[in-house]
C-alpha positions as CSV (number, residue, x, y, z in Angstrom):
1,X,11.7,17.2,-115.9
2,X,13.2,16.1,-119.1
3,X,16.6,17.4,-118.2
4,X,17.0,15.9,-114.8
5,X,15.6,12.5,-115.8
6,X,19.5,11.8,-116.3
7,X,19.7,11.8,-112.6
8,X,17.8,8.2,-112.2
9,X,19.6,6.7,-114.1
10,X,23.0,7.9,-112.4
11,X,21.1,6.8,-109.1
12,X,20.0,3.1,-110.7
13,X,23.7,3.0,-112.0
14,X,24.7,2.5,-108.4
15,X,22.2,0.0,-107.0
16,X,20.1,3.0,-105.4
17,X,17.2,4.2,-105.9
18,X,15.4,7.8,-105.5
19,X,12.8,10.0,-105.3
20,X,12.8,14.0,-106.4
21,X,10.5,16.9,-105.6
22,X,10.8,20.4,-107.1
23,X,15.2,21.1,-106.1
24,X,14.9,18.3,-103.7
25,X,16.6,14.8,-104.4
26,X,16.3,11.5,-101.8
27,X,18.3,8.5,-102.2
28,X,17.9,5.5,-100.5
29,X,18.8,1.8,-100.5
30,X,17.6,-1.3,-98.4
31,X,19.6,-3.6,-96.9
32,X,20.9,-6.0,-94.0
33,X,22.9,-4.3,-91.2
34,X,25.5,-6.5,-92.5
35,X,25.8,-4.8,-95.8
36,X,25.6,-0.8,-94.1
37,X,29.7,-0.7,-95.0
38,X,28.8,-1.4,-98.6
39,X,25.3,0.3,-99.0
40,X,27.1,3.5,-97.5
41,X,30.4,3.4,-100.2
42,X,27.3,2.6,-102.8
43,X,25.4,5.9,-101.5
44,X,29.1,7.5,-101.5
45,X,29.8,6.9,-105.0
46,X,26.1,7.9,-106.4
47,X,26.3,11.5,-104.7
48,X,29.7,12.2,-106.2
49,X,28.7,10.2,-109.5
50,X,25.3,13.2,-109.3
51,X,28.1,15.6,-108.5
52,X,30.0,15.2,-111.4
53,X,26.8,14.9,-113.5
54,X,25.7,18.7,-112.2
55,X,29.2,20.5,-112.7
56,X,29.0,18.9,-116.2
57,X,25.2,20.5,-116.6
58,X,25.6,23.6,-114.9
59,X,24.5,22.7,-111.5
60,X,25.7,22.1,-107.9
61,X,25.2,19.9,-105.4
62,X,24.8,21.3,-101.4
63,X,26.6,18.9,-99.9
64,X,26.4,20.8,-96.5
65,X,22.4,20.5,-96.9
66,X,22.9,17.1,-97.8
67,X,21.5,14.6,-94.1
68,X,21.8,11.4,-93.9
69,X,19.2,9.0,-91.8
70,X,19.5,5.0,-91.4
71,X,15.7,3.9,-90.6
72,X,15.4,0.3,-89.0
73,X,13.9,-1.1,-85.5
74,X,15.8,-0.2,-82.4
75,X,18.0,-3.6,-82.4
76,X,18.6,-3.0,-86.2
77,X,19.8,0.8,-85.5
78,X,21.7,-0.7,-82.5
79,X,24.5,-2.9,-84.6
80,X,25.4,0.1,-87.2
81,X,28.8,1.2,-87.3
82,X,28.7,3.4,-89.8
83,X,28.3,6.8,-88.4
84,X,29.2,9.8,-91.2
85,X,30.2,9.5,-94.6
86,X,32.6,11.3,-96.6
87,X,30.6,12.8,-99.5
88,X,32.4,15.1,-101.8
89,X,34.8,17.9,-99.9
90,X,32.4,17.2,-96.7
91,X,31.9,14.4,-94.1
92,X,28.3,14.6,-93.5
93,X,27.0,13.0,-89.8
94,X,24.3,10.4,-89.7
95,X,21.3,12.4,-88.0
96,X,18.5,10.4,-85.9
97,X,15.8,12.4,-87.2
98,X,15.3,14.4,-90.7
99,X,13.0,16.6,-92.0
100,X,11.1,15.5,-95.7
101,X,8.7,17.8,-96.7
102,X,7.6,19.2,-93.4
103,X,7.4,16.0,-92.0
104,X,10.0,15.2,-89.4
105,X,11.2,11.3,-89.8
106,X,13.2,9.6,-86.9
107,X,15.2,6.4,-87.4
108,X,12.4,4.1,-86.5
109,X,9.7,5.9,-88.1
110,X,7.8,6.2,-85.2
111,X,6.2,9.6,-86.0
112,X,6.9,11.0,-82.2
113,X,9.1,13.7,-83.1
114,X,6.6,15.1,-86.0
115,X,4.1,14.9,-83.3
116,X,5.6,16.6,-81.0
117,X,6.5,19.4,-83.4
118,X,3.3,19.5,-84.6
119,X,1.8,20.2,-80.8
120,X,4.7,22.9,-80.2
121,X,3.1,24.4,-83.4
122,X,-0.1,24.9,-82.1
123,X,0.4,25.6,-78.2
124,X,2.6,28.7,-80.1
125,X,-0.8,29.7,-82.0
126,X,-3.0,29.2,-79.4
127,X,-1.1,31.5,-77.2
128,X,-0.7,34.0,-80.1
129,X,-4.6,33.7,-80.3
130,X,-5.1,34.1,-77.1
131,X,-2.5,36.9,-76.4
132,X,-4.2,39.1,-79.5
133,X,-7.6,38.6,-77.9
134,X,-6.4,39.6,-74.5
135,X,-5.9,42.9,-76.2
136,X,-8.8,43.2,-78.0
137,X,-11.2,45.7,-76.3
């Protein structure tokens, strides 16, 4: 942990802040809709600021698993302009939902979408269950 704790202070070097777990890194920033121009150049220049950082220290970043969600109530998520960023040699898409630790997030953070994969989860193992004991004699 010692030798990534560089990377917080790359991400607080650009106004962000973060969050890591095991090989996976989330940045994230509040603001205004009226600021999403800047926060987006700000979240820009952090992930090729960490990009630079890991070529220097052996590393790379995934840029095509890198997603990108903007969270905010339905009139906030409404006014955004900003729809992809160009990050490194990639223009990554703003998704509507993401997936953080097997927890699916949508833009509002109404938890609809993780319930609903949940449920599709365990209709398939019910009918699994239920097609094993069919079998059984």
């Amino acid at each position: 942990m010692l030798y990534a704790a560089q990377i917080f202070d790359i991400i607080a070097s650009f106004g962000l802040s973060g969050h890591t777990y095991a090989d996976d890194s989330q940045l994230y920033i509040s603001v205004p809709v009226s600021e999403t121009q800047t926060a987006a150049a700000q979240l820009a220049a952090c992930v090729e600021g960490l990009d630079q950082w890991m070529g220097s220290n052996r590393l790379k970043l995934n840029a095509k698993k890198t997603q990108l969600i903007w969270i905010g109530t339905r009139q906030q998520l409404a006014k955004l302009t900003v729809t992809h960023l160009q990050l490194i040699n990639s223009v990554v898409e703003f998704d509507s939902t993401t997936t953080n630790l097997g927890v699916v997030l949508d833009g509002q953070l109404s938890m609809s979408q993780q319930v609903t994969a949940v449920c599709r989860s365990c209709f398939y193992q019910l009918r699994q269950l239920k097609s094993v004991n069919s079998r059984a004699p």
